[in-house]
C-alpha positions in Angstrom: -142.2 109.6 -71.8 -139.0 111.7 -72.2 -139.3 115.6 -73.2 -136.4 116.6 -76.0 -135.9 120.0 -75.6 -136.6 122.6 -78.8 -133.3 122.5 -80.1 -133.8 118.8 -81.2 -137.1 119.9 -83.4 -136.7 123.3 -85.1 -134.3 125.6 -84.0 -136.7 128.2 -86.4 -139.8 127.7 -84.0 -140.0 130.2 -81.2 -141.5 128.9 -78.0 -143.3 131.2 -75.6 -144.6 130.2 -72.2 -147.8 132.2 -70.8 -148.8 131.5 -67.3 -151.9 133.2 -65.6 -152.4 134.7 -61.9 -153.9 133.3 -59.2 -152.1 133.6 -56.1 -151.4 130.5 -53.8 -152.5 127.7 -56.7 -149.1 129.5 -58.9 -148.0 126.3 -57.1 -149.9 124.3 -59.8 -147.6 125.9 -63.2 -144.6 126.2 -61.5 -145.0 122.4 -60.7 -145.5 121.8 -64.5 -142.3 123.8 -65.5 -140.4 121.7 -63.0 -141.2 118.7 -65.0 -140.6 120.5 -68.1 -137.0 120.9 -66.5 -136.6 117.4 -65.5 -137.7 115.8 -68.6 -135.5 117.9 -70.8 -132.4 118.8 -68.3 -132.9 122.0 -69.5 -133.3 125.2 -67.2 -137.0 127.1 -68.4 -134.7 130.1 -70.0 -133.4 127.2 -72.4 -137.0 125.9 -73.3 -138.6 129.2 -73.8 -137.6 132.1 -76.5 -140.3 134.3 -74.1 -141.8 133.8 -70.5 -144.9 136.2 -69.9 -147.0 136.4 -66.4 -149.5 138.0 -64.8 -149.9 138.8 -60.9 -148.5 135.0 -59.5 -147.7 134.2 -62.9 -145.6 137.0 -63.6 -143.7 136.6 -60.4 -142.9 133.1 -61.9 -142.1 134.6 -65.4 -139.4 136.7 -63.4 -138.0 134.2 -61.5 -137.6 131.9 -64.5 -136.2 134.3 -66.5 -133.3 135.5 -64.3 -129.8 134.5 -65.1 -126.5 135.4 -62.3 -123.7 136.9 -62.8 -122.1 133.4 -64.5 -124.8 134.2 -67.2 -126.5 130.7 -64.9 -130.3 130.5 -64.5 -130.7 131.8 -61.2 -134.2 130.1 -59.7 -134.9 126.5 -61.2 -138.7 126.2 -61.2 -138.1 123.9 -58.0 -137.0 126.6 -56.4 -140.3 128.5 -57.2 -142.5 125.7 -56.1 -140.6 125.6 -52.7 -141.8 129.6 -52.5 -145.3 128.6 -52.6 -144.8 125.6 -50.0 -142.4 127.8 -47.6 -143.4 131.2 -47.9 -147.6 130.7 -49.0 -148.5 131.2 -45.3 -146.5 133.9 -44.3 -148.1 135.8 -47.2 -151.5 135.4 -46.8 -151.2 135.4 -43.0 -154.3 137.5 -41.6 -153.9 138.3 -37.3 -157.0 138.4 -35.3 -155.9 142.2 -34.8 -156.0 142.8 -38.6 -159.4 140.5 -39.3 -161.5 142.8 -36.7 -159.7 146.1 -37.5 -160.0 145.1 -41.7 -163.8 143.7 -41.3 -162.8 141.0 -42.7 -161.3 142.8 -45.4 -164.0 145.4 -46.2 -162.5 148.3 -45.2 -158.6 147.9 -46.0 -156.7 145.4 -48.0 -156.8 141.7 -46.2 -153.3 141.4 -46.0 -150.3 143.4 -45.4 -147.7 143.4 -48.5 -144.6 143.5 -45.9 -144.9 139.5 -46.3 -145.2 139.3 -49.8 -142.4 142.6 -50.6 -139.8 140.2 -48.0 -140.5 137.2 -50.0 -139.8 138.9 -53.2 -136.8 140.5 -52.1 -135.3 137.0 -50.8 -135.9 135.4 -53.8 -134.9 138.2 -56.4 -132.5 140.5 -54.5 -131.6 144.0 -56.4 -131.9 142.2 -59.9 -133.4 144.3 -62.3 -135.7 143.4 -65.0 -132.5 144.1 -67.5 -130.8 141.0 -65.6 -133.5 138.8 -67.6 -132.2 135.9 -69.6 -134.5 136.4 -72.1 -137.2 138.5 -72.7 -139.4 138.6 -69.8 -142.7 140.9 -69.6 -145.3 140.7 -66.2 -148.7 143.0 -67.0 -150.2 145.9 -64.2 -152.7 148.0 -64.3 -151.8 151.6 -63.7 -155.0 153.4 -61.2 -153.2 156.9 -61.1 -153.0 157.2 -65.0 -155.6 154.8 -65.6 -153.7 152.8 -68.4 -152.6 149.1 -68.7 -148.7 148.7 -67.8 -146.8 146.1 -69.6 -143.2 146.0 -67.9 -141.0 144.6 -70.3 -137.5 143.2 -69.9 -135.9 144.5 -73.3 -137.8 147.9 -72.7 -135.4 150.8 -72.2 -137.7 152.2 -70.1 -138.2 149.4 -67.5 -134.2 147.9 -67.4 -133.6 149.7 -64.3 -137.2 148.2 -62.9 -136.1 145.9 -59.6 -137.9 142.3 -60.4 -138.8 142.4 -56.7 -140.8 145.5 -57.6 -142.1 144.5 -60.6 -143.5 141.2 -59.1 -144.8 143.0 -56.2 -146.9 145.6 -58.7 -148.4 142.7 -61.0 -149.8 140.4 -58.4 -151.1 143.6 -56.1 -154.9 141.9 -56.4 -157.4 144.2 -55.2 -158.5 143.6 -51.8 -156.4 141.6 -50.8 -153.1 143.5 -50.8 -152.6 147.7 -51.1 -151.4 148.9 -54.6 -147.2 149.2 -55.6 -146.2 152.9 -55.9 -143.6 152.9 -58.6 -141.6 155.5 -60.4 -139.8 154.8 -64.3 -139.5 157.5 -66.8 -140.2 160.3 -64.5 -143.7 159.3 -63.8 -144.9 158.1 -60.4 -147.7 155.3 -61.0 -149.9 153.4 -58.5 -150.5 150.0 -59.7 -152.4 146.9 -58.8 -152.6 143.1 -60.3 -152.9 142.9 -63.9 -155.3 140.2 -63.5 -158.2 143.0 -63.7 -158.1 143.1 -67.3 -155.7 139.5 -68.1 -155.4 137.2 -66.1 -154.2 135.2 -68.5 -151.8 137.1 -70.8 -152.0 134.7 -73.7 -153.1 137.2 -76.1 -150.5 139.8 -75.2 -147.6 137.2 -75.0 -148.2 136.1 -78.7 -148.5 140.1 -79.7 -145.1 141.1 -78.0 -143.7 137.2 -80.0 -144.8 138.7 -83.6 -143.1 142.1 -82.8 -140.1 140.2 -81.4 -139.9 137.3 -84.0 -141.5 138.8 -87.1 -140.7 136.1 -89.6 -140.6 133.2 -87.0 -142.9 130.5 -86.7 -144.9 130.9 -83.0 -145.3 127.9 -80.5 -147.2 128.8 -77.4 -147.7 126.8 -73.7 -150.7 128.6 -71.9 -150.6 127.7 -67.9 -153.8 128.1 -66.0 -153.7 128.0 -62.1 -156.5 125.6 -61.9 -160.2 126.1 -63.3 -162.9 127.9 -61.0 -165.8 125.3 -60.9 -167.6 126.5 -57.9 -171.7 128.1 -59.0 -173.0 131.0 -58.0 -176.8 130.2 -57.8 -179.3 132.4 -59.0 -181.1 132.1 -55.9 -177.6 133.3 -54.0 -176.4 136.0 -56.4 -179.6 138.1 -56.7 -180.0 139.4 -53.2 -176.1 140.3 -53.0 -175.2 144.0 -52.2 -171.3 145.4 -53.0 -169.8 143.6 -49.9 -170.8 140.3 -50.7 -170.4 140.9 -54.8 -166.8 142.4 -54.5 -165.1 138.6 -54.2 -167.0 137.1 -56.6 -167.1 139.9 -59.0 -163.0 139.9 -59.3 -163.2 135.9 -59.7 -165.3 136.2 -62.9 -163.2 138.6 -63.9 -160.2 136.5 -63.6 -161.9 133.2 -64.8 -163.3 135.5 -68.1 -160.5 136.6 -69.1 -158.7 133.6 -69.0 -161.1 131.2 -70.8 -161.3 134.6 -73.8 -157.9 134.5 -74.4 -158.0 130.9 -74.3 -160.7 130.9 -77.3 -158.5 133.6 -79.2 -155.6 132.1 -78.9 -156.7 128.8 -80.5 -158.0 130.7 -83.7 -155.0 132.4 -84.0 -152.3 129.3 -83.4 -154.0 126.3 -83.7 -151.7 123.4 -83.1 -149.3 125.4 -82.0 -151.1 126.2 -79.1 -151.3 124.0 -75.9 -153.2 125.2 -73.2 -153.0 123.1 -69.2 -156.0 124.0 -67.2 -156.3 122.0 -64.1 -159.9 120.8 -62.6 -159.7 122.2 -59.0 -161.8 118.9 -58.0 -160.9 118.3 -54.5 -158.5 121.6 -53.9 -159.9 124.9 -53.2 -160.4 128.1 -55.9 -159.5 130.2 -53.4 -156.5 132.4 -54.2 -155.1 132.6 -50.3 -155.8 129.2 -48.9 -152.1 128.4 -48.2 -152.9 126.2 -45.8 -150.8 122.7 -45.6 -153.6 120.6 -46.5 -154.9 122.8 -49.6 -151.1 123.3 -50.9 -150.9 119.2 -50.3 -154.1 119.0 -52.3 -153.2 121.7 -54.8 -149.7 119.7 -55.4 -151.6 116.7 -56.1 -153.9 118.4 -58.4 -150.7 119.8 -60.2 -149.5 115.9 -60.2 -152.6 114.5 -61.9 -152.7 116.9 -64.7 -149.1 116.3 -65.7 -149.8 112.3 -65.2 -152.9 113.7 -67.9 -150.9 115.7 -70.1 -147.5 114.7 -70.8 -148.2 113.0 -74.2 -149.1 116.4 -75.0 -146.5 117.6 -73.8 -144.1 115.7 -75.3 -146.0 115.7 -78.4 -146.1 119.8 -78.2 -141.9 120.0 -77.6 -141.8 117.1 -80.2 -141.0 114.1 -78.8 
């Protein structure tokens, strides 16, 4: 079935696109926005009035957001896909040296950021957050100050922001990579992956839509990364200390927050509300598998749900 873009249904309605974190399986929305942008011909900057991530998610919202110096979309949602299937293993690449010297992990973050900060410049360059098409926002969490950080494209505060920066600070999960030093407004501030407190930023993306549409009708898309399935038994949990609880502790935090803002968000819009959630059936939960056959099996996860969806879809852009 064929997408028509918004400009065919109600030029009053203002669409906003949410997409959560959860590192290598961002390959799953950033599949689903690249059919978006094949159906309608239309770059993701067209489709959306407001593009919102958090940690992976907001690395996406970035890079869809972005327009060059022609005023062109500068990364088509293809081109984020292909940073997940290029660039995946290289990011979440541990060496023997680092596994021993880490414990696993225990003892320092699992993986070094160098990857992920070279990545991030290749893709973004010195574009700063002001460089945003439309109005972008990616959520951290600020340790040093100990307040939530909400870096926002049309924010005088955060123009200057580099989006290489700002992706690096939203999707620095704990654990796994060392916290983004940043300094805006004369404040130096040590942050980590908003995912701690939204890893879905639903509920914040409509917020930020009200203050910036105030007499607008509100359409939202909600992207998951893929549903965390796997139990935790009883029998398993109860004898774990803070080694073995750390992991699974931040993956109920993630998977929380996402199905909450899931529930508010459908007594607040309604209709207007579509949510994709993939079923992680055969594909692993794990946010650093980048391995070929779990990004193959991640992709076709991605596949099937769009296959599932896309009289929604098309019913949600109005078809």
């Amino acid at each position: 079935m064929t997408i028509v873009s918004r400009d065919g249904v109600d030029n009053k309605t203002r669409f906003v696109l949410s997409i959560d974190g959860g590192g290598i399986r961002g390959i799953i929305p950033a599949m689903v926005i690249a059919h978006l942008e094949r159906q309608t011909r239309k770059p993701a900057c067209e489709l959306f009035d407001l593009i919102v991530g958090t940690s992976t998610g907001g690395i996406l919202a970035l890079g869809l957001s972005l327009q060059d110096e022609a005023g062109q979309p500068l990364l088509a949602a293809k081109r984020m896909v292909a940073l997940y299937e290029r660039h995946g293993a290289e990011i979440f690449e541990q060496s023997l040296w680092r596994k021993l010297r880490t414990v696993g992990g225990i003892f320092e973050e699992a993986y070094s950021h160098k990857a992920l900060e070279a990545v991030l410049k290749h893709y973004f360059g010195d574009r700063t957050l002001s460089e945003c098409g439309i109005p972008a926002m990616v959520t951290s969490y600020d340790i040093q100050n100990r307040r939530t950080v909400f870096m926002k494209s049309w924010h005088a505060d955060h123009a200057s922001l580099l989006c290489s920066d700002a992706a690096r600070a939203t999707s620095a999960a704990p654990t796994y990579f060392e916290p983004a030093n940043l300094q805006w407004a004369e404040e130096s501030r040590t942050l980590i992956d908003g995912g701690v407190y939204m890893n879905s930023p639903a509920v914040s993306a409509y917020a930020e839509a009200r203050k910036l549409f105030p007499n607008e009708p509100i359409a939202m898309l909600s992207l998951g990364t893929g549903e965390l399935t796997r139990p935790i038994p009883y029998e398993e949990a109860r004898t774990w200390g803070s080694a073995l609880w750390v992991m699974s502790v931040l993956d109920c935090m993630f998977d929380g927050a996402a199905k909450a803002a899931d529930h508010q968000m459908r007594l607040f819009l309604g209709e207007e509300y579509q949510r994709l959630q993939a079923t992680l059936t055969y594909a692993s939960d794990d946010m650093d598998d980048a391995s070929k056959g779990n990004i193959r099996n991640l992709k076709q996860t991605a596949r099937e749900m769009i296959a599932k969806t896309e009289d929604e879809l098309a019913r949600f852009f109005g078809a």
